[in-house]
MARMAR-270348 format. One line per field, with one value per atom (N, C-alpha, C): residue in three letters; atom name; x, z, y. Coordinates in pm, whole numbers, plus 32768, in hexadecimal, padded with zeros to 4 digits. Each point is the difference from the previous one (the first is absolute). Example, Ala and Ser with C-alpha at 12.3 -4.5 7.8 and 13.67 -1.06 7.14 Angstrom:
# residues 2
aa: ALA,ALA,ALA,SER,SER,SER
at: N,CA,C,N,CA,C
east: 8527,7FA7,805A,7FDD,8052,7FB3
up: 830C,8000,8000,7FB8,8006,8049
north: 7DC7,8077,8078,8069,8077,806D
This chain:
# residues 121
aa: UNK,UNK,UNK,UNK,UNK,UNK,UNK,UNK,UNK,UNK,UNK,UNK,UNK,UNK,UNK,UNK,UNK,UNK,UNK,UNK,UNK,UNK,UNK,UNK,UNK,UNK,UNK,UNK,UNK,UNK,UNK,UNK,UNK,UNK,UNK,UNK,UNK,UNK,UNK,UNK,UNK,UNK,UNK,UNK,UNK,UNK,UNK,UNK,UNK,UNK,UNK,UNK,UNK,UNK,UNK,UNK,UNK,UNK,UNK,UNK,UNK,UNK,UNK,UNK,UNK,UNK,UNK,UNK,UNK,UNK,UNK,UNK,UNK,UNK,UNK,UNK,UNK,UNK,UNK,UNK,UNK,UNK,UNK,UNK,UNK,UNK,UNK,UNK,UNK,UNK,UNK,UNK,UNK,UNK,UNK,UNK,UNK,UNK,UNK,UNK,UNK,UNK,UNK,UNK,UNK,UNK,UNK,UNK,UNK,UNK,UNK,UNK,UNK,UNK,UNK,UNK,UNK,UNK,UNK,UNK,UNK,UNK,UNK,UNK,UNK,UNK,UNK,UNK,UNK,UNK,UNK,UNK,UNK,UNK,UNK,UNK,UNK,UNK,UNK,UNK,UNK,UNK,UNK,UNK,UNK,UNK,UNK,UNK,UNK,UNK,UNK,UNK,UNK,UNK,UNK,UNK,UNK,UNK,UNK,UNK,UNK,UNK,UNK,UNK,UNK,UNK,UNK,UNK,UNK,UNK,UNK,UNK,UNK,UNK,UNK,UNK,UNK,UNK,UNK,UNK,UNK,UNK,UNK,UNK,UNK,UNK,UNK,UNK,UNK,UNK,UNK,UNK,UNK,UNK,UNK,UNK,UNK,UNK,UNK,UNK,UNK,UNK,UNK,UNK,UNK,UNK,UNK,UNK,UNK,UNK,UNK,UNK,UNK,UNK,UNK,UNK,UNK,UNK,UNK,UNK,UNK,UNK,UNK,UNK,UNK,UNK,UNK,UNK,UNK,UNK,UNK,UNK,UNK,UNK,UNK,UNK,UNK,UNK,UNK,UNK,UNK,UNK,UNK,UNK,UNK,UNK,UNK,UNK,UNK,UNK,UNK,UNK,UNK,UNK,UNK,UNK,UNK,UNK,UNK,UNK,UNK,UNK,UNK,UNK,UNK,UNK,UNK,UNK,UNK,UNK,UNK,UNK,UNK,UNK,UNK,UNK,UNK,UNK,UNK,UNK,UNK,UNK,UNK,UNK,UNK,UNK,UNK,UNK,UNK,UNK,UNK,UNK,UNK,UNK,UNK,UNK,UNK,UNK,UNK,UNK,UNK,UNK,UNK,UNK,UNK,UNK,UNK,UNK,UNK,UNK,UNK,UNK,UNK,UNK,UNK,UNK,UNK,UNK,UNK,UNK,UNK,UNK,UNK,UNK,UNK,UNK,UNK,UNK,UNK,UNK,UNK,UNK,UNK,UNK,UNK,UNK,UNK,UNK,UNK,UNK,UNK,UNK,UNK,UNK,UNK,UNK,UNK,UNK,UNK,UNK,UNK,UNK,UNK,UNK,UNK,UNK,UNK,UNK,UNK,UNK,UNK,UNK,UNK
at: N,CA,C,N,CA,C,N,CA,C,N,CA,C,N,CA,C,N,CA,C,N,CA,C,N,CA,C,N,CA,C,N,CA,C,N,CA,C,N,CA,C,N,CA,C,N,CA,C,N,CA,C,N,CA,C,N,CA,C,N,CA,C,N,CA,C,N,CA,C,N,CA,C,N,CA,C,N,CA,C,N,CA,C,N,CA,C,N,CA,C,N,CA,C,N,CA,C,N,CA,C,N,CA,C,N,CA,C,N,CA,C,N,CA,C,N,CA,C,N,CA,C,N,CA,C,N,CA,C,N,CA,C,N,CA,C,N,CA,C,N,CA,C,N,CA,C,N,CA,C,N,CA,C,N,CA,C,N,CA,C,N,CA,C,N,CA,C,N,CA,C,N,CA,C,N,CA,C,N,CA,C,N,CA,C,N,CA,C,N,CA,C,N,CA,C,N,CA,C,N,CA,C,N,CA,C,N,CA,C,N,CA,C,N,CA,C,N,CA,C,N,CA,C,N,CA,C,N,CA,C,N,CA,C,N,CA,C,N,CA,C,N,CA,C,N,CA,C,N,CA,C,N,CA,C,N,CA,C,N,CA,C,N,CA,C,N,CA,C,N,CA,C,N,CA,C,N,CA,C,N,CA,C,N,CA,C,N,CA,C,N,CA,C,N,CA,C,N,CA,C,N,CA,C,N,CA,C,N,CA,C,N,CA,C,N,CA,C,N,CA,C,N,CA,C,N,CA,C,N,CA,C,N,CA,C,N,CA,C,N,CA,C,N,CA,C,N,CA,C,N,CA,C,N,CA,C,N,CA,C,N,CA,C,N,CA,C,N,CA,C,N,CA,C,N,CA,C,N,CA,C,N,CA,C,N,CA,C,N,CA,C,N,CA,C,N,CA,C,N,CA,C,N,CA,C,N,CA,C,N,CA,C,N,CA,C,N,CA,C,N,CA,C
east: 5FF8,8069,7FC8,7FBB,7FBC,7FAF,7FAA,7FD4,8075,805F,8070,803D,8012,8030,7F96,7F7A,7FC8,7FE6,8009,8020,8064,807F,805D,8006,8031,7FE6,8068,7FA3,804E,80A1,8046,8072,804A,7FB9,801D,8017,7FCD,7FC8,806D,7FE4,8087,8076,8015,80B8,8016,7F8D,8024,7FFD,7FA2,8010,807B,8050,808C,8047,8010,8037,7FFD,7F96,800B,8019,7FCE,802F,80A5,8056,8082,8058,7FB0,8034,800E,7F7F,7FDC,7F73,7FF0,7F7D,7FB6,7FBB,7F93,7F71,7FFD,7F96,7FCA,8054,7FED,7FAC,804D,7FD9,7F81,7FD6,7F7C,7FAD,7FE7,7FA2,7FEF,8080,7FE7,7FBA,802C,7FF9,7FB5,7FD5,7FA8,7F7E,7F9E,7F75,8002,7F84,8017,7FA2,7FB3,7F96,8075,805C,807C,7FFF,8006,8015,8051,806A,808B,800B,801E,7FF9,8099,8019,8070,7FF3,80A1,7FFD,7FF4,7FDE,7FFB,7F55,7FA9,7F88,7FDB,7F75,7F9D,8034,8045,8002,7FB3,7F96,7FE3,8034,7FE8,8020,8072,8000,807E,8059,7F9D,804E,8033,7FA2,804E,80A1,7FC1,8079,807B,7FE9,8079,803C,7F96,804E,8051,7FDA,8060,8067,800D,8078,806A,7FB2,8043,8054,7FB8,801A,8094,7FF6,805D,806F,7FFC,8077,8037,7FDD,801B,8052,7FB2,8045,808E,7FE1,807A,802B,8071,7FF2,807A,7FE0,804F,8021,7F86,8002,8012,8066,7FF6,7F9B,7FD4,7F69,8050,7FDE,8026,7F93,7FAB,7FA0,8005,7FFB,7FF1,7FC5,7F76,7FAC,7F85,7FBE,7F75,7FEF,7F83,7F9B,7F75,7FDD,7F74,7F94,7F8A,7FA0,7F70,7FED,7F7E,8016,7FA6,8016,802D,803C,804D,8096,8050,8087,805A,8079,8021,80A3,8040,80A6,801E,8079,8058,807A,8043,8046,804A,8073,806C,8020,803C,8045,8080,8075,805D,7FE6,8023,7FFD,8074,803A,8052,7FE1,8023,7FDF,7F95,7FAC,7F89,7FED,7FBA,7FF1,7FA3,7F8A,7FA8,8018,7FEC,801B,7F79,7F83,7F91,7F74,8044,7F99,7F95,7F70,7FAB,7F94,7FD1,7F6B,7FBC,7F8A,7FAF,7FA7,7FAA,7FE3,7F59,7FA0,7F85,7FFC,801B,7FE1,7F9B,7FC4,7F9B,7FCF,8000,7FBE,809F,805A,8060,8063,7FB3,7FFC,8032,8066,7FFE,7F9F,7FBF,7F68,7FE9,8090,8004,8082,8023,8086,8021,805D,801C,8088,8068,8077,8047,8067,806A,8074,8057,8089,802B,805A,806D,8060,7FEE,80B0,8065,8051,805E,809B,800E,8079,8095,8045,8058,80A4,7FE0,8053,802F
up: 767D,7FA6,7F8E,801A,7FB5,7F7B,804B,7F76,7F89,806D,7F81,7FAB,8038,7F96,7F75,8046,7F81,7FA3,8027,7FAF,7FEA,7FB7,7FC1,7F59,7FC6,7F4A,8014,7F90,7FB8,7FEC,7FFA,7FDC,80A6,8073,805E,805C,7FE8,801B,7FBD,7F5A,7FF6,800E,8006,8034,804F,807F,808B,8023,7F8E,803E,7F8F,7FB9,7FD0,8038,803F,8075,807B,8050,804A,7FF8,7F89,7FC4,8033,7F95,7FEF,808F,8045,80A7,8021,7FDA,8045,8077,7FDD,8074,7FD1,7FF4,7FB7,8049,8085,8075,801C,7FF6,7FE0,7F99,7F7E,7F98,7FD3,801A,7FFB,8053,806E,8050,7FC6,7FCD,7FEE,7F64,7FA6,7F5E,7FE2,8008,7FE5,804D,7FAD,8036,802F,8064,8039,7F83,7FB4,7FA0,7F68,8014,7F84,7FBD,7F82,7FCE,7F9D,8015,7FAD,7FD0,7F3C,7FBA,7FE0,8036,7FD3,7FBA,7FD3,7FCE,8033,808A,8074,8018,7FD9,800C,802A,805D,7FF8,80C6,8026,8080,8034,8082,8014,807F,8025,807E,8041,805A,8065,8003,802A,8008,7F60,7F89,7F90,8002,8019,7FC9,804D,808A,8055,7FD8,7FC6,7FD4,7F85,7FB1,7F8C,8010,8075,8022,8021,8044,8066,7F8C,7FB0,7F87,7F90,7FE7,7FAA,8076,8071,8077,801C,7FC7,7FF6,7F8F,7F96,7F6C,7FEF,8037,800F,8055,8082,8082,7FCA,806C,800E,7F6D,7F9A,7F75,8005,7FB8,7FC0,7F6D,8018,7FCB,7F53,7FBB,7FA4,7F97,8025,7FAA,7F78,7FA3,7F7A,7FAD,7FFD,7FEC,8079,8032,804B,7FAC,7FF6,7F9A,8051,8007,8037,7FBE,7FD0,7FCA,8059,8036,804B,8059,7FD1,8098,7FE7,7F99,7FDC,801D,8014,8004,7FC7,7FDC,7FCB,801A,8027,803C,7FC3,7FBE,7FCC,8008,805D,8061,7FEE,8038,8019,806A,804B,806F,8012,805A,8010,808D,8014,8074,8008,8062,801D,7FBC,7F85,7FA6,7FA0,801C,7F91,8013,7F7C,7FB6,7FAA,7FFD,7F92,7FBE,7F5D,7FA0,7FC9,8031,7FB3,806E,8034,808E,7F99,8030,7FE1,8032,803C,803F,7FF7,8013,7FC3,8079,7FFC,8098,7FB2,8056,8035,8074,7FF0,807A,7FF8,8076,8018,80A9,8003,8095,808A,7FBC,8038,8024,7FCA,8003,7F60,7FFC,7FAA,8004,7FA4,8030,7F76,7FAA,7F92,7FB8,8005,7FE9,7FA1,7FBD,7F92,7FFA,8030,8026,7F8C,7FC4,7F99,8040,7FFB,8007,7FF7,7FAC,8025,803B,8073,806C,7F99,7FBE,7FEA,8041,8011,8062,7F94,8065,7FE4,801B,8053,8020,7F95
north: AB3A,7FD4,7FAB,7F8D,7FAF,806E,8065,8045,8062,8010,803B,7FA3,7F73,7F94,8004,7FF7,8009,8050,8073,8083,7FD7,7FB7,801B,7FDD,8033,7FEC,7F7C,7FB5,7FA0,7FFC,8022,804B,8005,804F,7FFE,7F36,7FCF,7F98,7F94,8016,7FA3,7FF2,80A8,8025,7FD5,7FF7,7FBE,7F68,7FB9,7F8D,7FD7,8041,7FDB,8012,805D,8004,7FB7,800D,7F94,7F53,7FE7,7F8C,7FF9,8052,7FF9,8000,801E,8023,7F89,7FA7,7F8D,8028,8073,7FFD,7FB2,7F99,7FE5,8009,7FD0,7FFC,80D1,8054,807A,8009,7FCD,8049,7FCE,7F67,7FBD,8045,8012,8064,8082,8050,8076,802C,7F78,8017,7FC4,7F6B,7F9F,8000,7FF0,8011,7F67,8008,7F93,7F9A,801D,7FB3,8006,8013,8005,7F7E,7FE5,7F7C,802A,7F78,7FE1,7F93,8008,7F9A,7FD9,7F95,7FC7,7F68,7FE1,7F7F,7F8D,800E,7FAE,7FF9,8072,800D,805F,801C,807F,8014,8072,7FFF,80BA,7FDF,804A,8036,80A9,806B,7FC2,8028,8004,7FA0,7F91,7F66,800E,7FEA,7FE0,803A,8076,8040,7FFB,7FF9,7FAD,7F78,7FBD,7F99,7FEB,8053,801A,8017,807C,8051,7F7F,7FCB,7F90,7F9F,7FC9,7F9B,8058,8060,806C,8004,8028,8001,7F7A,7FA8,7F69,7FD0,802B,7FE7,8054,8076,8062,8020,7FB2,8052,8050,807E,808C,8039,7FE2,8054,8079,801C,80B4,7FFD,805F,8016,8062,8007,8090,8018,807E,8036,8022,7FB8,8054,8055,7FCF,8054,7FFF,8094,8008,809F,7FBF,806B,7FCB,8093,802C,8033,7FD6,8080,7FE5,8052,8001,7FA9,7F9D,7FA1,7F71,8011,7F60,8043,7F9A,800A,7F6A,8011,7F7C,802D,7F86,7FED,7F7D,8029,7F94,7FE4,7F80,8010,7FAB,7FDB,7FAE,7FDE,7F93,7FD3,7F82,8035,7F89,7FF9,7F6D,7FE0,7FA1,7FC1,7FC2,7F70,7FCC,7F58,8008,808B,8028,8073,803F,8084,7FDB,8075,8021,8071,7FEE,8046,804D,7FB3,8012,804F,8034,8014,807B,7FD8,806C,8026,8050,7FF7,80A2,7FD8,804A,802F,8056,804F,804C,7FE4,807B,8030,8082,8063,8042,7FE5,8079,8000,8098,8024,8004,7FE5,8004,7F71,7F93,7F6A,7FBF,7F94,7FAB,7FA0,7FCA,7FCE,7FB2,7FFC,7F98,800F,7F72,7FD2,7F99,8003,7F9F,7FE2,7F94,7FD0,7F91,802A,7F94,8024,7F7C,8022,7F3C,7FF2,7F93,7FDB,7FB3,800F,7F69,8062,7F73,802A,7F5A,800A,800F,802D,806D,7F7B,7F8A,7FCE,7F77
């Protein structure tokens, strides 16, 4: 199984971890999408593989609990991808969500994270 994940195109890879995202899988979709040597630049700082990226998840499910997510734009070419996004949550909502993606080998394995949570209350 592990070698068909990585055979999957770019394209394959981000549909799914938008998906799984939006589900809320995140512990799935980090094993299955994120390389474990992945580094993600946010405004918070430089977070690397698994743990990083669990903890982000963790920090965004905080700022926003039980967010509805809404995709605006995801555009793919080769092995970059980029999503620009929105979210309400119950007292806050982001208007400005954006992140940016390297795929390769079947793995996200570079990441680039914006978004502003302002409150809604």
């Amino acid at each position: 199984m592990a070698t068909d994940l990585r055979a999957r195109s770019a394209a394959e890879v981000f549909d799914e971890h938008l998906r799984l995202s939006n589900e809320g899988r995140f512990e799935e979709d980090i094993a299955r999408n994120v390389s474990p040597s992945c580094v993600v630049l946010d405004r918070r700082g430089v977070f690397r593989g698994h743990d990083g990226v669990t903890l982000l998840a963790r920090w965004l499910g905080e700022e926003l609990p039980g967010a509805r997510f809404t995709y605006l734009t995801r555009l793919i070419e080769d092995r970059i991808a980029f999503l620009e996004w929105t979210a309400e949550a119950d007292g806050a909502c982001v208007r400005d969500g954006a992140d940016s993606y390297i795929i390769e080998d079947g793995w996200i394995v570079a990441q680039t994270i914006h978004y502003t949570v302002e409150s809604t209350r």
